[in-house]
C-alpha positions, 0 to 999 in steps of 0.5 A: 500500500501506499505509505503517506507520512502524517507530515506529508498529509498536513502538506497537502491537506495545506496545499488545497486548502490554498489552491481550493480556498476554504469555501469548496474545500468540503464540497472537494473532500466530500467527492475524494472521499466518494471516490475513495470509498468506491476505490475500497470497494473495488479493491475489496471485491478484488480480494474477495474474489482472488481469495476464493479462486486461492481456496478453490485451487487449494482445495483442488490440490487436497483433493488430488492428494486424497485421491491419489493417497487412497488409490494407494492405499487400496493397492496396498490393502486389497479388501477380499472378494466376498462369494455371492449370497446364494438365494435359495438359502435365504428363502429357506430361512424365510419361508421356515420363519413366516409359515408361508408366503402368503401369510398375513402380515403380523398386528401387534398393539402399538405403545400407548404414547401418553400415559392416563394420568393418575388421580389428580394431586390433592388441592393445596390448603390455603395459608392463613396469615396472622393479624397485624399487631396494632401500631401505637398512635403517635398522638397519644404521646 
């Protein structure tokens, strides 16, 4: 970034305030100061969009190194062919545990989800509150 020096922003903010004269001089900052925010913006949405290609890439690059880490490692570790289930083996063992094919399906009662409430608790009594003792009368005095 640019690097300005306090002294040298009090020599230009001098020189204009000269060459503006003191009258347009806040209409002039006003418009810098425009221009500058705008300025900003570009320059924060250049950053932003630079920073995401760099995490883009980035994560490009980690994917590559995932892929090619686990393509060794199943070289290295072959997981075994399982055989092939046989399916006149699990047939058996369905038709032996339902009855037949044809069966019905089986009903069971469902869980109740709220239990009946019990007998309702017994009303509180009420507290009864002592009586004031009377306060002496001050005129009596």
């Amino acid at each position: 970034m640019l690097d300005v020096a306090p002294t040298e922003l009090l020599l230009v903010a001098v020189v204009a305030l000269l060459v503006i004269g003191p009258k347009d001089l806040p209409k002039a900052m006003r418009f810098v100061g425009k221009w500058v925010g705008k300025a900003r913006g570009v320059a924060r949405q250049f950053r932003s969009g630079f920073d995401a290609m760099v995490r883009e890439s980035e994560l490009a690059e980690m994917e590559k190194q995932w892929a090619a880490e686990n393509e060794r490692i199943m070289r290295e570790h072959p997981t075994p062919s399982l055989p092939a289930p046989q399916p006149e083996h699990f047939a058996a063992e369905h038709v032996a545990d339902a009855g037949s094919v044809d069966a019905e399906p089986l009903m069971v009662e469902q869980p109740a989800l709220f239990s009946e409430p019990a007998e309702a608790p017994a009303p509180k009594p009420k507290r009864t509150r002592k009586p004031k003792a009377a306060a002496p009368d001050e005129s009596q005095s």
